[in-house]
RODO-282282 format. One line per field, with one value per atom (N, C-alpha, C, CB): residue number from 1; atom name; y, z, x. Coordinates in steps of 0.2 Angstrom, whole numbers, plus 2048, in hexadecimal, padded with zeros to 3 digits. Last residue first. Glycine has a CB too. Layout:
BEGIN
i (NUM,...) $
at (CA,...) $
v (Y,...) $
w (Z,...) $
u (X,...) $
This chain:
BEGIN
i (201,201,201,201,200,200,200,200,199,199,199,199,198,198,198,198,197,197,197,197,196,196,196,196,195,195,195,195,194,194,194,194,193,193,193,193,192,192,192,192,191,191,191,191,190,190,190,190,189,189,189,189,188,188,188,188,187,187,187,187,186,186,186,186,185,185,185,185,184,184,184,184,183,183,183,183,182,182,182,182,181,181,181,181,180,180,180,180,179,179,179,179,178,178,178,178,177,177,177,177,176,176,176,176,175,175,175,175,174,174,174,174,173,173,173,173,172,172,172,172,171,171,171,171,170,170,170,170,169,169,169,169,168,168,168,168,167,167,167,167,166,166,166,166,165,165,165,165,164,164,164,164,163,163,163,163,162,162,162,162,161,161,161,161,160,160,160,160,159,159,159,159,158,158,158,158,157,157,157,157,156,156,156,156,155,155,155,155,154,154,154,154,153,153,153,153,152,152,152,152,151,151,151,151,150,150,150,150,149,149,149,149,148,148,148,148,147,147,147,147,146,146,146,146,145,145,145,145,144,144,144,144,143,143,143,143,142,142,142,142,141,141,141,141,140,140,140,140,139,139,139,139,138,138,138,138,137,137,137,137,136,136,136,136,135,135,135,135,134,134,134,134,133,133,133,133,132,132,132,132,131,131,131,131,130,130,130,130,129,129,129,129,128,128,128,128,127,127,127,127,126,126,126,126,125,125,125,125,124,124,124,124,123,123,123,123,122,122,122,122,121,121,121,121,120,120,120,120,119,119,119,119,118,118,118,118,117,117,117,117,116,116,116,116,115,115,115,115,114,114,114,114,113,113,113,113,112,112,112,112,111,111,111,111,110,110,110,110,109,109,109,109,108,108,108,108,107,107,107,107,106,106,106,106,105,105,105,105,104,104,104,104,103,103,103,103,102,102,102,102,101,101,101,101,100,100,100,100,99,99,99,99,98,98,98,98,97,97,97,97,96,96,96,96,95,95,95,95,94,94,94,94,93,93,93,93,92,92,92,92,91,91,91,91,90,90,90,90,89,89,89,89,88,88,88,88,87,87,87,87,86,86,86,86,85,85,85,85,84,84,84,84,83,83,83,83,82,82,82,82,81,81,81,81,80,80,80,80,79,79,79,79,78,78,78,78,77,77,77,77,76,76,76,76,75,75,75,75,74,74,74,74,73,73,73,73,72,72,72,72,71,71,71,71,70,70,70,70,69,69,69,69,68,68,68,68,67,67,67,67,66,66,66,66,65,65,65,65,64,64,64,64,63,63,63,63,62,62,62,62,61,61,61,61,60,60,60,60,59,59,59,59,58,58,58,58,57,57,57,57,56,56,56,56,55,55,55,55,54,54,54,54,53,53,53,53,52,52,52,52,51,51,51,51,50,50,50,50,49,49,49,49,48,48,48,48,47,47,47,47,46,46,46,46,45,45,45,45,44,44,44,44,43,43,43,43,42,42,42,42,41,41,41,41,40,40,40,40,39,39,39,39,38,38,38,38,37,37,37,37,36,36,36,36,35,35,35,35,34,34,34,34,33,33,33,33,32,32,32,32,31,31,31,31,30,30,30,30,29,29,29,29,28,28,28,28,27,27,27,27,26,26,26,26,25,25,25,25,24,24,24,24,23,23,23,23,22,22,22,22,21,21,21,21,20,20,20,20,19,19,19,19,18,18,18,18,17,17,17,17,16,16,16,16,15,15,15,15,14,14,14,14,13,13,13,13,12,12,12,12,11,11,11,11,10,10,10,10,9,9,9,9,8,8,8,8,7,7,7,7,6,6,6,6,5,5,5,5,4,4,4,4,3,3,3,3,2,2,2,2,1,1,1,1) $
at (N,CA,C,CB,N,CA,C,CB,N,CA,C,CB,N,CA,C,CB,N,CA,C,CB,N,CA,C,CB,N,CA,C,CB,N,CA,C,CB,N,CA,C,CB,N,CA,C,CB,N,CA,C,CB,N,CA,C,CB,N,CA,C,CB,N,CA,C,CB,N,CA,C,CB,N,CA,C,CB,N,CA,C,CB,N,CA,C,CB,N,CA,C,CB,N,CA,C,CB,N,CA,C,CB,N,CA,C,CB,N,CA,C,CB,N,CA,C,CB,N,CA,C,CB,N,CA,C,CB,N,CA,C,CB,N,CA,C,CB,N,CA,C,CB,N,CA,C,CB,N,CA,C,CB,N,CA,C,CB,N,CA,C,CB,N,CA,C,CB,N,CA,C,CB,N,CA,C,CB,N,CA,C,CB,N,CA,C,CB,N,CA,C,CB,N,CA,C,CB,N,CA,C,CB,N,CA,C,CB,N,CA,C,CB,N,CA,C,CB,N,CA,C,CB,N,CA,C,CB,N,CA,C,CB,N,CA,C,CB,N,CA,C,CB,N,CA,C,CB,N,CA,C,CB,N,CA,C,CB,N,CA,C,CB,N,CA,C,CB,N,CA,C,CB,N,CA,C,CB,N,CA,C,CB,N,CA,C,CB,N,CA,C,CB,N,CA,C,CB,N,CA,C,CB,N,CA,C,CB,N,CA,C,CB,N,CA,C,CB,N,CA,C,CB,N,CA,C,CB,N,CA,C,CB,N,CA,C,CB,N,CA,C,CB,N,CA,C,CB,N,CA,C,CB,N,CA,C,CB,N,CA,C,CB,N,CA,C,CB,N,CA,C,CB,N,CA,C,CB,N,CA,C,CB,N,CA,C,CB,N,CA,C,CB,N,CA,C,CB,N,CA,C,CB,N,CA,C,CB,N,CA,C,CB,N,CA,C,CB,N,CA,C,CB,N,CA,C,CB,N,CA,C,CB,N,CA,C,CB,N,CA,C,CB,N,CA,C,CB,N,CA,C,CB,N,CA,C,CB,N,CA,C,CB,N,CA,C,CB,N,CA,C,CB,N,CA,C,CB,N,CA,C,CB,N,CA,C,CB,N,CA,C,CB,N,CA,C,CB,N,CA,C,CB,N,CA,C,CB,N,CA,C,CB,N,CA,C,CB,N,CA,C,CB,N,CA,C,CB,N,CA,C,CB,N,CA,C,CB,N,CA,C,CB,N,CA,C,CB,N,CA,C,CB,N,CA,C,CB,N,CA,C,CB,N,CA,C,CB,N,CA,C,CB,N,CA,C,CB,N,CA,C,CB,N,CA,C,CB,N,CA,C,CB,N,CA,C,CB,N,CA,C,CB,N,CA,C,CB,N,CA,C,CB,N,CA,C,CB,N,CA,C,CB,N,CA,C,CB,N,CA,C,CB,N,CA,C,CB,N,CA,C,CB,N,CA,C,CB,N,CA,C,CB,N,CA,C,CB,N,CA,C,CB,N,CA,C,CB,N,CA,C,CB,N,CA,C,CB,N,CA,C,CB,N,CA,C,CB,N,CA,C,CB,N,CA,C,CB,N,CA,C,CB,N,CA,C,CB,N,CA,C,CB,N,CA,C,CB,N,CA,C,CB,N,CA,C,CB,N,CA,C,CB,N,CA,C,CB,N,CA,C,CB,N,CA,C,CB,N,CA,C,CB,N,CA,C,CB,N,CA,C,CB,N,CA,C,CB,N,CA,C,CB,N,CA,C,CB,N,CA,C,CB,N,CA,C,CB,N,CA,C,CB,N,CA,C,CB,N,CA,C,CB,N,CA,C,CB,N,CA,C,CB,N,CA,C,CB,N,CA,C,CB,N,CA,C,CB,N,CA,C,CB,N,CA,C,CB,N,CA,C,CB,N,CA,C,CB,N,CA,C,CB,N,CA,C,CB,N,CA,C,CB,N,CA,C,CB,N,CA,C,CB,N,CA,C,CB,N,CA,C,CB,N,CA,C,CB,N,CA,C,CB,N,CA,C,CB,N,CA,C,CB,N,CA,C,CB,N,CA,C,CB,N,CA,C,CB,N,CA,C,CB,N,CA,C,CB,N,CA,C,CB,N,CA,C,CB,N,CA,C,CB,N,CA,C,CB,N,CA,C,CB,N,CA,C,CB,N,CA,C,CB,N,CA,C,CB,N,CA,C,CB,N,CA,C,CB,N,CA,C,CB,N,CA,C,CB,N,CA,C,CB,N,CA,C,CB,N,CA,C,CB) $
v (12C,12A,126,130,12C,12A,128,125,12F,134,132,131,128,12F,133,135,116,11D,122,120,10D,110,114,114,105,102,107,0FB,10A,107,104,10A,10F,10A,107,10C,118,114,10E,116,122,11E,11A,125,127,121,11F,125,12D,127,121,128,135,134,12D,138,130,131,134,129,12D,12E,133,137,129,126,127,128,135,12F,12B,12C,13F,141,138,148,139,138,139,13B,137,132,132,130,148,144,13C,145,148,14A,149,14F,140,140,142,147,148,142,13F,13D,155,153,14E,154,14F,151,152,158,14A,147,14A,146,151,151,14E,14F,14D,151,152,157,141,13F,145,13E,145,143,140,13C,147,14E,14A,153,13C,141,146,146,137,132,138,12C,146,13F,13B,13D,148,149,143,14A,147,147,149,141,153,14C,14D,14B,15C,156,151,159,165,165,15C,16F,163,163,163,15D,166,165,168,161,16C,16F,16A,175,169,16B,16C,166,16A,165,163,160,174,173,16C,17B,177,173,172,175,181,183,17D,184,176,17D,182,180,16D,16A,171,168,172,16E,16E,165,179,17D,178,182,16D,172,176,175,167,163,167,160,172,171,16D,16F,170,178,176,180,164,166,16C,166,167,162,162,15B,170,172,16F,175,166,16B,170,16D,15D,15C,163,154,165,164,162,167,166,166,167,169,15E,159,15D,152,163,162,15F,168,164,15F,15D,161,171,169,162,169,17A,177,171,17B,17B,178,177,180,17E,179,177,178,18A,185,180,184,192,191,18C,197,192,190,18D,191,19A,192,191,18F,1A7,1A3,19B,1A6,1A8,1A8,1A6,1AF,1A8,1A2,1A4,1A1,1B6,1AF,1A8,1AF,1BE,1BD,1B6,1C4,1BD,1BA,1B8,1C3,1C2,1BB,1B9,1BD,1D0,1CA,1C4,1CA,1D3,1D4,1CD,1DD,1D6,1CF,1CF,1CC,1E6,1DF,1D8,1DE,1F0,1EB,1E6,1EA,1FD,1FC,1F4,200,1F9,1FB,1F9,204,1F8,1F3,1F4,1EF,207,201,1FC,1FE,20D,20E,209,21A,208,207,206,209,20C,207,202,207,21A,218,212,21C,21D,21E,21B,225,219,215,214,215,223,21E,21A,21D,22E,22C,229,22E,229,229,229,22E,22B,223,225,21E,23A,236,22E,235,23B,23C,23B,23F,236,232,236,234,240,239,234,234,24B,24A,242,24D,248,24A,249,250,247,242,245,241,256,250,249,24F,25B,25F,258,269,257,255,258,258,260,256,254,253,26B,269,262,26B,26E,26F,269,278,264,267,267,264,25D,263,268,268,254,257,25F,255,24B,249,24E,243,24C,24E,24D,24B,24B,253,250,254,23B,242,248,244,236,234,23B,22D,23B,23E,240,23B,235,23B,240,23B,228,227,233,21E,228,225,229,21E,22A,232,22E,233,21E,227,229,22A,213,214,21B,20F,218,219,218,215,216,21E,21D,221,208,20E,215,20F,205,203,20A,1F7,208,20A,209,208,202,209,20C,209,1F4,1F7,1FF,1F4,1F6,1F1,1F7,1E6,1F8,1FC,1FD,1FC,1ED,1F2,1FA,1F2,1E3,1E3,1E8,1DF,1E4,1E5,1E6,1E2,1E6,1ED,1EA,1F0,1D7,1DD,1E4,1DE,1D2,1D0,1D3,1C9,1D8,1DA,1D8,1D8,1D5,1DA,1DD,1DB,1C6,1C5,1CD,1C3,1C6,1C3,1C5,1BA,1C8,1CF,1CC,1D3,1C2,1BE,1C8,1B6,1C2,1C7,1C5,1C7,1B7,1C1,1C3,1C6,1AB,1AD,1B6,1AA,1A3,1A9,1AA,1B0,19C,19A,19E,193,1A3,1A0,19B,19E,1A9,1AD,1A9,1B3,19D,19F,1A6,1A2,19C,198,199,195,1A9,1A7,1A1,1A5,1A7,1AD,1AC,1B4,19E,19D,1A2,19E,1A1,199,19B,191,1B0,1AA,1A6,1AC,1B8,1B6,1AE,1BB,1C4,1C5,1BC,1CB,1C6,1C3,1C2,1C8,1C5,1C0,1C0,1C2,1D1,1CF,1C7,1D0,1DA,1DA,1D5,1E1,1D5,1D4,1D4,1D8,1DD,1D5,1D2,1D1,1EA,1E6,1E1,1E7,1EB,1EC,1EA,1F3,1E8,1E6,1E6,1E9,1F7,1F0,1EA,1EE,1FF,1FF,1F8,206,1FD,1FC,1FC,202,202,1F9,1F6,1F9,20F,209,202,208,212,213,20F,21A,20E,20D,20A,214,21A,211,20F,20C,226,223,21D,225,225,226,221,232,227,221,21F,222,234,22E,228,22E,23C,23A,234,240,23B,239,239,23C,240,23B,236,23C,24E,24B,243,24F,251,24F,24B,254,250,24B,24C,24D,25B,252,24E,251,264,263,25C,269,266,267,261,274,268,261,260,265,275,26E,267,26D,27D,27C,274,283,276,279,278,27B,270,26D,273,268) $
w (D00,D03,D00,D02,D06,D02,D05,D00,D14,D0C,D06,D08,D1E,D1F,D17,D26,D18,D18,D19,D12,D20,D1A,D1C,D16,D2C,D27,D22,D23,D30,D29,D26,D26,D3D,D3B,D34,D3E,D35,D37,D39,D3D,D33,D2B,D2E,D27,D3E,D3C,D34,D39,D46,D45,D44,D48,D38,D3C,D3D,D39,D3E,D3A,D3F,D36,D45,D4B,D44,D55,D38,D3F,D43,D43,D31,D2F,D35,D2A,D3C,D38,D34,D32,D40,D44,D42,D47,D33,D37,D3A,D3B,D32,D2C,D2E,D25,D3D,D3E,D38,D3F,D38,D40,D3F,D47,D2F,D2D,D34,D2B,D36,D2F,D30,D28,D3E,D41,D3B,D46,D35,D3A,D3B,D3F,D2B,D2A,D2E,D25,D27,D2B,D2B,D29,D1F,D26,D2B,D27,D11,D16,D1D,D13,D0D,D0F,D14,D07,D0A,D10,D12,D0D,D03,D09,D0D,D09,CFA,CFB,D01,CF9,CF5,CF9,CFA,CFF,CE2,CE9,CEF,CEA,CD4,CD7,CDF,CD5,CCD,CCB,CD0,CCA,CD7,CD5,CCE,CD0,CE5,CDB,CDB,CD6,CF5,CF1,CE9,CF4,D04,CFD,CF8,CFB,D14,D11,D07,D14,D19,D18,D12,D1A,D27,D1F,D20,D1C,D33,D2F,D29,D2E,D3B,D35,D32,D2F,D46,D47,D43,D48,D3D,D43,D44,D4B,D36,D32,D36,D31,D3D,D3B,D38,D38,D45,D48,D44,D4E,D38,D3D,D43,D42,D39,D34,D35,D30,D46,D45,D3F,D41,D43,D48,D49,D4C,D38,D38,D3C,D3B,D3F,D3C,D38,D38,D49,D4A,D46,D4C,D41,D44,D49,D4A,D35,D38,D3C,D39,D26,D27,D30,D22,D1B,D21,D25,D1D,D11,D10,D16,D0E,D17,D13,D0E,D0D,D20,D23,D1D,D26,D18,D1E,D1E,D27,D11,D0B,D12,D05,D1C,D18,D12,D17,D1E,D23,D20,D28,D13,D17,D1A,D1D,D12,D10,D0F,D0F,D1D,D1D,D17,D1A,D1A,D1F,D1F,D25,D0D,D0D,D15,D0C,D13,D0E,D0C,D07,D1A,D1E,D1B,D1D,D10,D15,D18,D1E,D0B,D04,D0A,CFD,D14,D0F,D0D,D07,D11,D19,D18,D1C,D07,D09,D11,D0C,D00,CFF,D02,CF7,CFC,CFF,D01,CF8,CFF,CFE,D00,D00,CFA,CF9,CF8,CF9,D06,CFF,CF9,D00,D12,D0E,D08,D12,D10,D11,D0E,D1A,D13,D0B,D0D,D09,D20,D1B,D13,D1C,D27,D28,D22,D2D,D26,D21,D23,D23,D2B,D25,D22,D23,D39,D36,D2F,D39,D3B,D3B,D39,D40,D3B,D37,D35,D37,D48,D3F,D38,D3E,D52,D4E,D48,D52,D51,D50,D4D,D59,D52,D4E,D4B,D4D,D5F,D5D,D54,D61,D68,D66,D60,D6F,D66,D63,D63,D68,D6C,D64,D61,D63,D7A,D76,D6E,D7A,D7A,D7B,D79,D80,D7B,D75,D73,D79,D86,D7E,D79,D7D,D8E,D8E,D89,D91,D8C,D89,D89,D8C,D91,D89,D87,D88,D9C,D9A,D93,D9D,DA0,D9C,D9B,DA1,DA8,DAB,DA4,DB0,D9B,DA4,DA7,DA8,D92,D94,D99,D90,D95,D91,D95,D85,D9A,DA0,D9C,DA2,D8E,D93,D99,D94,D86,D87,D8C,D84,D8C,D8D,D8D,D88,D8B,D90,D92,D94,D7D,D7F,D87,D7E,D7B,D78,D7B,D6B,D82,D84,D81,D82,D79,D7E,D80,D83,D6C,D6C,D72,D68,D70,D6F,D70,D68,D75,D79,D76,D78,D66,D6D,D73,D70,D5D,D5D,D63,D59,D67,D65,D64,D5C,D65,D6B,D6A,D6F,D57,D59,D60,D5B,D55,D53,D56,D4B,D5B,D5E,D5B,D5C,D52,D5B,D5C,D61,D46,D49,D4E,D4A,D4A,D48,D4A,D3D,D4E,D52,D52,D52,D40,D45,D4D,D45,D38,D39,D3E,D34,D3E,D3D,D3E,D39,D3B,D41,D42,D43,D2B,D2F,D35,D2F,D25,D26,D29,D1B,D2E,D2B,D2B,D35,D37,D31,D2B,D2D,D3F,D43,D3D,D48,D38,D3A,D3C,D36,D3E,D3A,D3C,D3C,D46,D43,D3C,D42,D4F,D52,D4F,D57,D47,D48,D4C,D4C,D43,D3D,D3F,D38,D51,D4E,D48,D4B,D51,D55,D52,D5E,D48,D48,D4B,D4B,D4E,D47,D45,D43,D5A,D59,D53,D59,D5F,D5D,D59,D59,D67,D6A,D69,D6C,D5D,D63,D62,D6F,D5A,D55,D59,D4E,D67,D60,D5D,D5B,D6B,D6E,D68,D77,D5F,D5E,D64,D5F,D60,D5C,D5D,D59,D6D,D6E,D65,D70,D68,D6E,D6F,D73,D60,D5F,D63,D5E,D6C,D67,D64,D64,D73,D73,D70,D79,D6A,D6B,D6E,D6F,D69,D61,D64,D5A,D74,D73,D6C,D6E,D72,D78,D76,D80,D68,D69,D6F,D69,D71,D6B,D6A,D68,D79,D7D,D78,D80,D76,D77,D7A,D7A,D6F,D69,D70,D68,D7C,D77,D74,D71,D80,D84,D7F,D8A,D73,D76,D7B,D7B,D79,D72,D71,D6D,D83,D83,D7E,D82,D82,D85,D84,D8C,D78,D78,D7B,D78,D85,D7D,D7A,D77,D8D,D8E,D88,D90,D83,D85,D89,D88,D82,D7A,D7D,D79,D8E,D8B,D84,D88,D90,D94,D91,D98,D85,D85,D89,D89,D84,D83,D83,D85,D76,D7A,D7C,D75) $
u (565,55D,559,558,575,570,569,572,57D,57D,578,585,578,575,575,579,575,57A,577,57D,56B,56D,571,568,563,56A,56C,568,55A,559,55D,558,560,55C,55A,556,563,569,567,56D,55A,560,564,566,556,551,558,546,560,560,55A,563,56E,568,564,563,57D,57A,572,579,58C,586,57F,58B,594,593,58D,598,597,593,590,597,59A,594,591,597,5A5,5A0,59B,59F,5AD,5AB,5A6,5AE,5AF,5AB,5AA,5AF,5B8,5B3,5AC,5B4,5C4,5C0,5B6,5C5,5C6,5C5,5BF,5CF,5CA,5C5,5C4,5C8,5D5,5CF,5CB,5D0,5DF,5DC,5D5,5E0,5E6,5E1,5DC,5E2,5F3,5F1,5EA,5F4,5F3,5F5,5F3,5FE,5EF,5EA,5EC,5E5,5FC,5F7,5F2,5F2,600,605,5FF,60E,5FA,5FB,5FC,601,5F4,5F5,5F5,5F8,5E2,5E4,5EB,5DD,5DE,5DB,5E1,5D8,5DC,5DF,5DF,5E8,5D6,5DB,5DC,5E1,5D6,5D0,5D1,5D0,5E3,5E1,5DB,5E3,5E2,5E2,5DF,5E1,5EA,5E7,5E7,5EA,5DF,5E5,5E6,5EA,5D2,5D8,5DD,5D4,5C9,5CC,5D1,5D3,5C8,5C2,5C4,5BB,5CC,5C9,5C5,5CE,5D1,5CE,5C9,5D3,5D7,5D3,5CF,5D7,5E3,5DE,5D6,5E1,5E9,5E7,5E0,5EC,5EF,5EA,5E8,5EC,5F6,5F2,5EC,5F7,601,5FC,5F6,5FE,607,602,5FD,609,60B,607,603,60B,617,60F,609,611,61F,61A,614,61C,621,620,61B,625,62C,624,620,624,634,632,62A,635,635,638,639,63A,62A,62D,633,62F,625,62D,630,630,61B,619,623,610,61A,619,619,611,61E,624,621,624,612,61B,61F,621,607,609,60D,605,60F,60F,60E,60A,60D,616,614,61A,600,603,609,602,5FC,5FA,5FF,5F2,601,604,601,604,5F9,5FF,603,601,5EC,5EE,5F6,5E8,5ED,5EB,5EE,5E3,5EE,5F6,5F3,5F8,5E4,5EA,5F1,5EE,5D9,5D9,5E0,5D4,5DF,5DE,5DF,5D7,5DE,5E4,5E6,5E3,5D2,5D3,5DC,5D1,5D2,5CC,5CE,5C6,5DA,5DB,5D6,5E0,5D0,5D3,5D9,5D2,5C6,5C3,5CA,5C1,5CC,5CA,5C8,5C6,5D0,5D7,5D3,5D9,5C3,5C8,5CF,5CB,5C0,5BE,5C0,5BA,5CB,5CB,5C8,5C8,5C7,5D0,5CF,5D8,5BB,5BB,5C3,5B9,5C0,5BC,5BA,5B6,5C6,5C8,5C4,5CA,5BC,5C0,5C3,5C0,5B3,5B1,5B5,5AE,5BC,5BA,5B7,5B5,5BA,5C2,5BF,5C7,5AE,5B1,5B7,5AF,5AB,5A7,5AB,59D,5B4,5B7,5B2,5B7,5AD,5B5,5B6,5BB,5A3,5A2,5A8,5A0,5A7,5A3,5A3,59C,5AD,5AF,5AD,5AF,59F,5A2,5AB,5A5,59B,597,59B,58E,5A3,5A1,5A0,59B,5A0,5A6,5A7,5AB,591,594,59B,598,589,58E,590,593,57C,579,582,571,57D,57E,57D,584,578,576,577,579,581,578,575,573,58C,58D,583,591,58D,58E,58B,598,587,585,587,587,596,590,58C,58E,59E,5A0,59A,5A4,59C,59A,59B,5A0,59D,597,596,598,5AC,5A6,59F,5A5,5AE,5B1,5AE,5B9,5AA,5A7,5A9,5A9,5B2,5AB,5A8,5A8,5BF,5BD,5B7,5BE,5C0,5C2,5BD,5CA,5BD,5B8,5BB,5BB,5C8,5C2,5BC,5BF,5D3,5D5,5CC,5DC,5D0,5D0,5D0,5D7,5D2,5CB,5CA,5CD,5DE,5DA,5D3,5DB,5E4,5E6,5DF,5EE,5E0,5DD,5DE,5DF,5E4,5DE,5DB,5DD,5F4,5F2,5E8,5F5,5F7,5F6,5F3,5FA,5F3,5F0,5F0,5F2,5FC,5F6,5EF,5F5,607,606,600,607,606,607,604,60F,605,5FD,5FE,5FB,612,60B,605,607,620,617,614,610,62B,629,622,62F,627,626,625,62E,61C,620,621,624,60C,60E,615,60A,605,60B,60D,60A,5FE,604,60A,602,5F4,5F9,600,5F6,5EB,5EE,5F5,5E7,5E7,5E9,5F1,5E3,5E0,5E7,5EA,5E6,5D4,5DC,5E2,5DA,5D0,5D0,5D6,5CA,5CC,5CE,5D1,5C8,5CB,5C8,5CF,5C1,5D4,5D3,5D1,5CF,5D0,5DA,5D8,5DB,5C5,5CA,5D0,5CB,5BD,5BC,5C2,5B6,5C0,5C5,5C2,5C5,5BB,5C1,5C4,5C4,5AE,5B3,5BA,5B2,5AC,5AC,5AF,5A2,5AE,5B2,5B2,5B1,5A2,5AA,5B0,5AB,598,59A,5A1,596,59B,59E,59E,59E,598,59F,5A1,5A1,58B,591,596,592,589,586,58B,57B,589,58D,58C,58B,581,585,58A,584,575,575,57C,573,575,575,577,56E,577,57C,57B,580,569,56F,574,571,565,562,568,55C,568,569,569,564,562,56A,56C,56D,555,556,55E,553,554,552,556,54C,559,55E,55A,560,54D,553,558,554,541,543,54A,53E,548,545,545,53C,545,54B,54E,54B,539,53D,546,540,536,530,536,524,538,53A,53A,536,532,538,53B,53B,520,527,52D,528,516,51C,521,520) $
């Protein structure tokens, strides 16, 4: 093989690298606009109050989300030029950014390492302001939020291992209840011909 042939395969084997490499970045992109964006995060962010750590965090994500996608496409698309036209400082650019996100990525990782369950605790810490507002009745407004958070998650709301749900809790609870109807309702339908419950065989 000579030199040419050395040098074909390389730059071959770069090009791959950075398709590769783009695919993760946007990937990382459809995440992050997933969490700005999905049903389950906004929900839980538009009833977060300003001094909530959930509203914070819910910015610092996206912003970091956007902050890594940016870099990784820029060293991607830096490269793709450093080998295509065979320029040092291009690639030397693509390397810089593909190691700025590395390291961002390593204090992302030792963050969750060190709080594992941060996300989790702020999340059920603003459900939880919501539901003592909505069951101290001290507006319908926050009934309403609690009502959509019930519909969106699929939860319904907190009960005792002791004791069941009461009148006031099971008012929020519509769309649960809705949807455990339909499931009995539109069964399978040879068990409906049989007259039987879908729950019993």
């Amino acid at each position: 093989m000579g030199p040419q042939c050395r040098v074909r395969f390389a730059k071959c084997q770069l090009l791959a690298t950075c398709f590769f490499t783009l695919l993760l970045g946007l990937s990382m992109g459809f995440l992050t606009i997933l969490t700005r964006f999905g049903d389950r995060f906004v929900i839980i962010h538009t009833i977060s109050p300003e001094d909530d750590p959930y509203g914070s965090m819910y910015h610092w994500a996206f912003s970091l989300g956007i902050f890594l996608t940016s870099m990784l496409i820029l060293g991607v698309m830096l490269s793709i030029l450093g080998v295509v036209r065979e320029a040092k400082g291009l690639m030397a650019g693509g390397f810089l950014s593909f190691t700025l996100v590395f390291f961002v990525a390593v204090q992302v990782t030792f963050w969750r390492y060190r709080e594992p369950s941060k996300v989790e605790n702020t999340m059920l810490d603003t459900y939880d302001l919501a539901y003592e507002q909505a069951m101290r009745n001290v507006s319908d407004i926050w009934r309403q939020k609690l009502v959509a958070i019930h519909d969106t998650l699929g939860c319904c709301g907190k009960s005792s291992p002791l004791s069941g749900l009461g009148q006031e809790e099971r008012a929020l609870c519509r769309g649960v209840r809705q949807r455990e109807a339909r499931t009995v309702t539109h069964g399978p339908p040879r068990e409906r011909a049989r007259g039987q419950s879908p729950f019993y065989r």
